[in-house]
BALOVO-886618 format. One record per residue (C-alpha): residue number from 0; x negated, z negated, y negated; residue in three letters. Coordinates in steps of 0.001 Angstrom, whole numbers, always signed. Layout:
[atom NUM; [X; Z; Y]; "ALA"] ...
This chain:
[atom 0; [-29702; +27984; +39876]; "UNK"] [atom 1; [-30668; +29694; +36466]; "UNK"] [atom 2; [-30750; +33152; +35503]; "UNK"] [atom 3; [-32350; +34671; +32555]; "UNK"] [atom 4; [-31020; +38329; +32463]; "UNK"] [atom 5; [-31321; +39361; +28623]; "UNK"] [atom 6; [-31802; +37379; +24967]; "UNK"] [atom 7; [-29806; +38617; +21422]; "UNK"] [atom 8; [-29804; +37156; +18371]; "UNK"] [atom 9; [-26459; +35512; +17559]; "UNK"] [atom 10; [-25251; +34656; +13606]; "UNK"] [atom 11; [-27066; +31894; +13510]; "UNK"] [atom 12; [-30530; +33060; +13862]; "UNK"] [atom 13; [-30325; +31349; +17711]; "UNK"] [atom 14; [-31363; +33728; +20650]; "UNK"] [atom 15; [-28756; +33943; +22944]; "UNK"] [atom 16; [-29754; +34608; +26901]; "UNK"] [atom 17; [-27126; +36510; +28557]; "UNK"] [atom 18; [-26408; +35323; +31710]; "UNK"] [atom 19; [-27791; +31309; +31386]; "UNK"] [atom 20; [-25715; +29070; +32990]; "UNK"] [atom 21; [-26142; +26096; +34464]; "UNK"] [atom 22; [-23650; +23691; +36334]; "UNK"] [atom 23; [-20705; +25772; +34891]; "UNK"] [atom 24; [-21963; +25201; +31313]; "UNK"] [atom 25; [-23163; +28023; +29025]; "UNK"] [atom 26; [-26962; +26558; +27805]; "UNK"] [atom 27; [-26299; +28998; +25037]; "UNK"] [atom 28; [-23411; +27031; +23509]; "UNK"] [atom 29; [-25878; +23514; +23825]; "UNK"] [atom 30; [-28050; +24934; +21455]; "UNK"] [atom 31; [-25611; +26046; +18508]; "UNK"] [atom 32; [-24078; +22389; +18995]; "UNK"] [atom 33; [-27138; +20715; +18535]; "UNK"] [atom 34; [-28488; +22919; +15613]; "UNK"] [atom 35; [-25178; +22452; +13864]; "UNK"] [atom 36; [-25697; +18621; +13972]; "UNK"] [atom 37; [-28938; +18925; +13256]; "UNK"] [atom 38; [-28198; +21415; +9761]; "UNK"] [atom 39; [-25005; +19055; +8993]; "UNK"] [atom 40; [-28037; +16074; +9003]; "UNK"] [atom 41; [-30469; +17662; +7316]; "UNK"] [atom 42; [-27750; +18559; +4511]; "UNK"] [atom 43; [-26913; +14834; +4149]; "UNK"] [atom 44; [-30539; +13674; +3705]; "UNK"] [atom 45; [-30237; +16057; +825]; "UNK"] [atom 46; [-27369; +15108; -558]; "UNK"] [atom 47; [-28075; +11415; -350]; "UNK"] [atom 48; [-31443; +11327; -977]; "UNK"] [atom 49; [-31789; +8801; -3492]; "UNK"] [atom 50; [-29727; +6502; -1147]; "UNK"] [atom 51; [-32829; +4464; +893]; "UNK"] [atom 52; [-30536; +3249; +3518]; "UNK"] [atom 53; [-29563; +6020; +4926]; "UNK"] [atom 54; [-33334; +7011; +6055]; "UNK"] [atom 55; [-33777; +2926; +7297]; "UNK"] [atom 56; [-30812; +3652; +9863]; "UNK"] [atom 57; [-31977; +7202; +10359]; "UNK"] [atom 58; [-35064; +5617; +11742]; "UNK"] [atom 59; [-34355; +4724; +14766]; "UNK"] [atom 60; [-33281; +8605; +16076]; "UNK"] [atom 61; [-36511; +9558; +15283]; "UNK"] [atom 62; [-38248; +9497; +18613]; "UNK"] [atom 63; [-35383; +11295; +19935]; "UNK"] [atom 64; [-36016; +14131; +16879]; "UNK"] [atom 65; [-39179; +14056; +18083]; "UNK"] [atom 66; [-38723; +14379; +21560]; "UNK"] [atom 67; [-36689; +17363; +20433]; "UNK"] [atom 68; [-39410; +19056; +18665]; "UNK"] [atom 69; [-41578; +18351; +21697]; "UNK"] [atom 70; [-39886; +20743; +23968]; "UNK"] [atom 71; [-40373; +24017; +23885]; "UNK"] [atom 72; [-37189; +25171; +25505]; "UNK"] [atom 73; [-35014; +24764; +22114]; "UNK"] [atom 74; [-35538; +27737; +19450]; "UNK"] [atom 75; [-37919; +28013; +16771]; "UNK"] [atom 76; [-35647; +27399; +14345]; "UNK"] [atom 77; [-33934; +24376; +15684]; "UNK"] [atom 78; [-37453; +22897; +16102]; "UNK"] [atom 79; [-38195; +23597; +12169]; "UNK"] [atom 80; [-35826; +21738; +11137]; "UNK"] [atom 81; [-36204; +18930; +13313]; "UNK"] [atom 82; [-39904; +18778; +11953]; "UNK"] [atom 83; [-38507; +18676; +8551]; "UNK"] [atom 84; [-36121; +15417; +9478]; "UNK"] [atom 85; [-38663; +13357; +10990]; "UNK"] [atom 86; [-41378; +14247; +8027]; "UNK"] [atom 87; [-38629; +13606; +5556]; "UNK"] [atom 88; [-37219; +10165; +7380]; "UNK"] [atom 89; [-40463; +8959; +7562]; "UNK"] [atom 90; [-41472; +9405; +4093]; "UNK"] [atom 91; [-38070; +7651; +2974]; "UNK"] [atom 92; [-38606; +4716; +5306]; "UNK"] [atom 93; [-41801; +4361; +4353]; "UNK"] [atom 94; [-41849; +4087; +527]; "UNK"] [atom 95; [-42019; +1070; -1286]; "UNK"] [atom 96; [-39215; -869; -2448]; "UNK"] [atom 97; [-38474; -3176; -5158]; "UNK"] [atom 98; [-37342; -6889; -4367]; "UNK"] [atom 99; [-34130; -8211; -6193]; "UNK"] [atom 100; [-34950; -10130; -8916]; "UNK"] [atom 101; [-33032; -12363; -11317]; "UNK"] [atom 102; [-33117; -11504; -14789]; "UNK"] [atom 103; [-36056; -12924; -16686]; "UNK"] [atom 104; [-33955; -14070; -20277]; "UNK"] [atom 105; [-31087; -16092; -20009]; "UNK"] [atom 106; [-27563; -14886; -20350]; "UNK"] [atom 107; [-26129; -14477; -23553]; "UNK"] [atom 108; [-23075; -16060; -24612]; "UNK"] [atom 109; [-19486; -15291; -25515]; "UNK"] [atom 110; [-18783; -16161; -29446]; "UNK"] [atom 111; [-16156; -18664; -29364]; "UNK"] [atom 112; [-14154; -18231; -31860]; "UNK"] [atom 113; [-11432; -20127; -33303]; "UNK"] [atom 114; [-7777; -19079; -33692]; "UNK"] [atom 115; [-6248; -18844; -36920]; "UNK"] [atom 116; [-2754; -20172; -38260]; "UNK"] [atom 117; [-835; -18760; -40882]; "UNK"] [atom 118; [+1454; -20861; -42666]; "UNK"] [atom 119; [+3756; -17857; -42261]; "UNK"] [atom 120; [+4902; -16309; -39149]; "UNK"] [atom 121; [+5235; -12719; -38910]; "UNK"] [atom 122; [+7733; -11708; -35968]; "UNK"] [atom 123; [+7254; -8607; -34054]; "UNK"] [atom 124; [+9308; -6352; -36171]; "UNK"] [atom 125; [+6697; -7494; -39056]; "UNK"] [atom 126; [+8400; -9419; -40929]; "UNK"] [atom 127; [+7022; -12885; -42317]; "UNK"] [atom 128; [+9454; -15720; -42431]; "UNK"] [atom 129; [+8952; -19469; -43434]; "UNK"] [atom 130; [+9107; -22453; -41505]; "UNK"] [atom 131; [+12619; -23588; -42361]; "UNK"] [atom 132; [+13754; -20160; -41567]; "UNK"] [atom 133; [+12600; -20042; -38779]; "UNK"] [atom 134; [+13518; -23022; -37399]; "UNK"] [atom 135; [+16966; -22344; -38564]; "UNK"] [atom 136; [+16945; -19010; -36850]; "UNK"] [atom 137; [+15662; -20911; -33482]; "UNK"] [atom 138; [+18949; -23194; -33765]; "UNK"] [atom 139; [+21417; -20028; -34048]; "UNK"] [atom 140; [+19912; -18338; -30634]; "UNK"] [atom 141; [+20201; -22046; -28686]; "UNK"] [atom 142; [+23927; -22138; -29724]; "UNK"] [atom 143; [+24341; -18433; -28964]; "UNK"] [atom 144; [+22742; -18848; -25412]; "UNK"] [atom 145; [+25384; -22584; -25106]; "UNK"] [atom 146; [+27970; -20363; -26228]; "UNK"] [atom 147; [+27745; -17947; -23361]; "UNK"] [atom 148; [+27038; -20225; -21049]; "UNK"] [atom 149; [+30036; -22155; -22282]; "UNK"] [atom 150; [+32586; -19056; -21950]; "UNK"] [atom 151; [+31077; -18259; -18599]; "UNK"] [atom 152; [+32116; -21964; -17395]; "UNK"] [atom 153; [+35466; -21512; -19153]; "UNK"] [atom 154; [+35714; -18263; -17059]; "UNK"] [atom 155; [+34795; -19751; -13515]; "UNK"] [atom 156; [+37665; -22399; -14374]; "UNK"] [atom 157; [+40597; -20066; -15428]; "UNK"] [atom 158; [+40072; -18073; -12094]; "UNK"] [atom 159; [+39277; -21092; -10344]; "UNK"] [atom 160; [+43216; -22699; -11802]; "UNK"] [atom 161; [+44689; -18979; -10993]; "UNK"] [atom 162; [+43379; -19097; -7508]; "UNK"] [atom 163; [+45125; -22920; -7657]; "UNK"] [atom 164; [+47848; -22084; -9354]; "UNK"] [atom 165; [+48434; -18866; -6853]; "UNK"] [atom 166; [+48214; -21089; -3607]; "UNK"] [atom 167; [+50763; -23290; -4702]; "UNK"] [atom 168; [+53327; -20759; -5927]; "UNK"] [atom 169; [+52814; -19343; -2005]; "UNK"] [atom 170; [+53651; -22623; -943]; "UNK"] [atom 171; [+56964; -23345; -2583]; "UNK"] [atom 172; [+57724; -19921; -2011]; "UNK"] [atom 173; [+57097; -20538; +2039]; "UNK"] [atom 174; [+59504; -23439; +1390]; "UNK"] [atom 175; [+62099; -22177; -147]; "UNK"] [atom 176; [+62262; -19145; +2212]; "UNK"] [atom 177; [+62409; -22174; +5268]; "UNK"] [atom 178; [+64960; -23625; +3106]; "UNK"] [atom 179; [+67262; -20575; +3025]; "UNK"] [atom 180; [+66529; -19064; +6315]; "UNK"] [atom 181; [+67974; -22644; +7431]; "UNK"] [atom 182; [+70894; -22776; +5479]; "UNK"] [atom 183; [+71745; -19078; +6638]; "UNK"] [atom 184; [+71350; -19624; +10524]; "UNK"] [atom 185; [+73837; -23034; +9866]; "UNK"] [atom 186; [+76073; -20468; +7825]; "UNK"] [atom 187; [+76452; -17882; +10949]; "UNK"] [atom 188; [+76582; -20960; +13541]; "UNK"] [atom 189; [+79506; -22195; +11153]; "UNK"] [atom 190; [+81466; -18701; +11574]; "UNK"] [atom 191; [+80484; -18400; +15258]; "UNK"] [atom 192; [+82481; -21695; +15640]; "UNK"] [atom 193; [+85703; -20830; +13568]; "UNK"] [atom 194; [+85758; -17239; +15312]; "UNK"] [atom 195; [+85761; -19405; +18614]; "UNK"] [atom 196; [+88737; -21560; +17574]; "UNK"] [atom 197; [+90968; -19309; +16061]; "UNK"] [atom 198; [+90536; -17043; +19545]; "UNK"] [atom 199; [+91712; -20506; +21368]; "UNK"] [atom 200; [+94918; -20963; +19432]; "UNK"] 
């Protein structure tokens, strides 16, 4: 059931009806939602206005706007400006438009122009330097960039002949370690025996 006890004003000009409920829902809050979305519209059909677009897909909520504006139930004020969306998306969606066209003249083209050669070449520093010059100062940087590829090679080998080098030493040294550790246990099985035969006698 609905009650209608008494109506204020609230901040936003909307009467308020104490007491109107319905199903659990204040009616009271329904109306400030849908004026706010209705303002927050109406500001973006100002701010865009010179955008056409926007009023071709705002056509289609106008019979709902309408149907709106119909009923009597929502306030005054919600209802003005309602009245001023549908007046101003018709307008919009009604005005003529201008068809793309090509442009009538023919493009103009880019001046092709031709590069220019110096017989002298002038470096980035700014300095100009002849052909034999420069050709000679080409050669020096190809032998400096062989040279230090050259030492790095030369590097890679000496570690690679210290790493060789390294592994073998280990290996006679594993050898000759064998060797004696050998000769020492034949040593000690040498005494063990003597020991033994001077005890018989």
């Amino acid at each position: 059931t609905t009650k209608t006890t008494k109506t204020k004003k609230s901040q936003n000009g909307i009467s308020k009806k104490d007491g109107v409920e319905q199903d659990g829902v204040d009616e009271h809050m329904k109306f400030v939602f849908v004026h706010c979305a209705l303002s927050l519209l109406y500001q973006c059909t100002i701010m865009y206005n010179e955008y056409i677009g926007l009023f071709d897909l705002l056509a289609v909520a106008v019979p709902v706007l309408e149907g709106l504006s119909a009923n009597e139930f929502y306030p005054k004020k919600t209802i003005n400006i309602v009245k001023k969306l549908v007046s101003k998306i018709k307008d919009k969606s009604s005005s003529e438009r201008e068809c793309m066209q090509l442009q009538s003249h023919r493009p103009v083209p880019l001046l092709q122009l031709e590069p220019e050669f110096d017989a002298e070449y002038i470096d980035r520093r700014g300095r100009k330097d002849p052909k034999a010059k420069r050709e000679t100062d080409k050669l020096k940087h190809l032998f400096k960039r062989e040279k230090r590829g050259a030492i790095k090679e030369l590097k890679k080998d000496s570690r690679f002949l210290s790493r060789v080098k390294f592994t073998e030493q280990q290996e006679r040294d594993q050898d000759r370690f064998r060797i004696i550790k050998q000769v020492e246990t034949l040593m000690q099985q040498g005494r063990a025996e003597e020991k033994k035969e001077k005890g018989i006698h």
